[in-house]
C-alpha positions in Angstrom: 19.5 -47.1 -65.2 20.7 -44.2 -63.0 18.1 -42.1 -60.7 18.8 -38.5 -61.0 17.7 -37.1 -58.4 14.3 -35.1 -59.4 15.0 -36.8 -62.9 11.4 -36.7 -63.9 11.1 -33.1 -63.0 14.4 -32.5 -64.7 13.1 -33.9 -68.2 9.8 -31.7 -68.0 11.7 -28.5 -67.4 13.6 -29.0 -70.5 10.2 -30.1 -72.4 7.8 -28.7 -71.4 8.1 -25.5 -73.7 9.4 -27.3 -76.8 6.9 -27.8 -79.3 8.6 -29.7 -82.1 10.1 -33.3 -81.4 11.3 -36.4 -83.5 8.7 -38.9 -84.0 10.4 -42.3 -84.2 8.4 -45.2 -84.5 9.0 -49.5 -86.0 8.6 -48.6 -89.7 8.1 -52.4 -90.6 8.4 -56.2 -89.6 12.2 -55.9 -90.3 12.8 -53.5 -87.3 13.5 -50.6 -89.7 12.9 -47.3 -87.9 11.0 -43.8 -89.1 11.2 -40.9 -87.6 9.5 -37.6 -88.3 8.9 -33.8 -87.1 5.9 -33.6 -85.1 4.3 -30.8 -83.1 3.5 -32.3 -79.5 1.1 -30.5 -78.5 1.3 -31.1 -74.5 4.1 -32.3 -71.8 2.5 -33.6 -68.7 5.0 -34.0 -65.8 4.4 -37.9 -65.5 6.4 -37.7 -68.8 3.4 -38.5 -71.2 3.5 -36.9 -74.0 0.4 -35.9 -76.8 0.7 -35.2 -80.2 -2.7 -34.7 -83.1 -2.1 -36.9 -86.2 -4.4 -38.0 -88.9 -5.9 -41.4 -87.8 -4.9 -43.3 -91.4 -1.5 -41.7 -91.3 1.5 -44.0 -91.9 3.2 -43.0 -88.3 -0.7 -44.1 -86.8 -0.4 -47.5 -88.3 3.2 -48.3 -87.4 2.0 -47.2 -83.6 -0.7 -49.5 -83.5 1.5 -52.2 -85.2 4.4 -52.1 -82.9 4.1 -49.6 -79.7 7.3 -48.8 -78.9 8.8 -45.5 -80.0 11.4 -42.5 -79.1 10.4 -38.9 -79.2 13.5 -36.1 -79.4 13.8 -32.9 -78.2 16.7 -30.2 -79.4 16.8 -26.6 -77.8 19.8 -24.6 -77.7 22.2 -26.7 -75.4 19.4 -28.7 -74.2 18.8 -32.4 -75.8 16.4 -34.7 -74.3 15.0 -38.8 -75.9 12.1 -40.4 -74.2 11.3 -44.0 -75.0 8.2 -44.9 -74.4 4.8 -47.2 -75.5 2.3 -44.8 -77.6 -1.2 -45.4 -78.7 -3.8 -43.8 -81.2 -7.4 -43.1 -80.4 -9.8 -41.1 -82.1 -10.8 -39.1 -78.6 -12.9 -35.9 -79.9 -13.1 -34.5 -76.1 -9.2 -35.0 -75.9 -8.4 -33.3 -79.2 -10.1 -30.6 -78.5 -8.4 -29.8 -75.3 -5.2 -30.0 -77.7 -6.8 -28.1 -80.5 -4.9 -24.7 -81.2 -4.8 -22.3 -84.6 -1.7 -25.0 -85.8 -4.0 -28.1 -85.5 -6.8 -26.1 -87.6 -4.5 -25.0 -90.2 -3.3 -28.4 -90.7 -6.1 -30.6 -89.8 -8.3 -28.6 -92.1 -12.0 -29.8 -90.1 -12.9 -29.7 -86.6 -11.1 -31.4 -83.5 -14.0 -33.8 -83.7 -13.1 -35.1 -86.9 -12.6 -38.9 -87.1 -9.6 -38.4 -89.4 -8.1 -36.8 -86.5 -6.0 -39.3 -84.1 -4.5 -38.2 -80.7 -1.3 -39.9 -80.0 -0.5 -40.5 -76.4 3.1 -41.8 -75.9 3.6 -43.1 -72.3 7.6 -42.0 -71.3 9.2 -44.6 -69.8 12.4 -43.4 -69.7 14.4 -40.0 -70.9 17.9 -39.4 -71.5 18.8 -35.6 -71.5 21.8 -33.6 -71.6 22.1 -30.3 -70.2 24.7 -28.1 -71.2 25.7 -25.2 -69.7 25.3 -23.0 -73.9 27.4 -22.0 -75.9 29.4 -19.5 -73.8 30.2 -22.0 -71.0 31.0 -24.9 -73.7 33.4 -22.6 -75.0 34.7 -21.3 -71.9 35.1 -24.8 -70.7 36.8 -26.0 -74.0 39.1 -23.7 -73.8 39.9 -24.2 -69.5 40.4 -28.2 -70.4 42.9 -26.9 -73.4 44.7 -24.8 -70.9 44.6 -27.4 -68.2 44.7 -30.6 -70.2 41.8 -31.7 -68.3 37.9 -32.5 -70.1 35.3 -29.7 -70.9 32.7 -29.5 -68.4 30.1 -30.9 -71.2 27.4 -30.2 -68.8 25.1 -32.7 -67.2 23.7 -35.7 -68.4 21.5 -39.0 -67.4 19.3 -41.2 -67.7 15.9 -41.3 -65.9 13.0 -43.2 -65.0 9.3 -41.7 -66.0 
């Protein structure tokens, strides 16, 4: 694994603003994986990420049954997959730090709720790619046409959390 410089700083700038990511969690015993849209409700730059989710949900159960998950972000250009260890805890003083008009909507009852779970996924690593949008793709494209050379496709690596 490669150690971009600033890495871990890297990854939060290009998360910390996104609010929906990829959920992918060990579906069952065979290994087969399920991912979903979630709203994460906070980046912290240690790269743990939080997310609300009803504590008997499906995704809550496959946490607690096998840890290990991936979480995707997609902005314009921007692409980032942390792999990481999450947990579930019903945490009433944490969900309500988390708590915002989406979470009431959805959640239907108060932060303090034991149907509501907070789901803390611990990054371990990221992988992002960086381009430079859809102007400089194209520009680039078309200077590795000219030149025969590759497209600057913008920069990409792998990190440690």
């Amino acid at each position: 694994m490669s150690h971009h410089e600033n890495g871990a700083e890297h990854v939060y700038e290009l998360i910390k603003d996104q609010r929906t990511a990829m959920l992918t969690t060990v579906h069952d015993d065979a290994g087969t994986l399920a991912s979903r849209p979630m709203g994460c409700q906070q980046v912290d730059p240690d790269g743990t990420l939080w997310f609300l989710a009803f504590a008997d949900s499906e995704k809550a159960d496959e946490i607690r049954r096998r840890p290990d998950v991936n979480v995707a972000f997609t902005q314009e250009g921007k692409w980032v997959s942390v792999a990481g260890r999450a947990s579930v805890s019903h945490d009433a003083a944490r969900a309500r730090e988390l708590w915002n008009d989406f979470a009431q909507a959805w959640f239907q009852c108060e932060p303090e709720d034991p149907r509501v779970g907070v789901i803390r996924v611990d990054g371990e690593s990221a992988e992002f790619w960086d381009s430079p949008g859809k102007v400089g793709t194209l520009v680039g494209v078309l200077k590795a046409k000219v030149t025969g050379g590759r497209p600057d496709d913008g920069e990409s690596d792998t990190v440690d959390l």
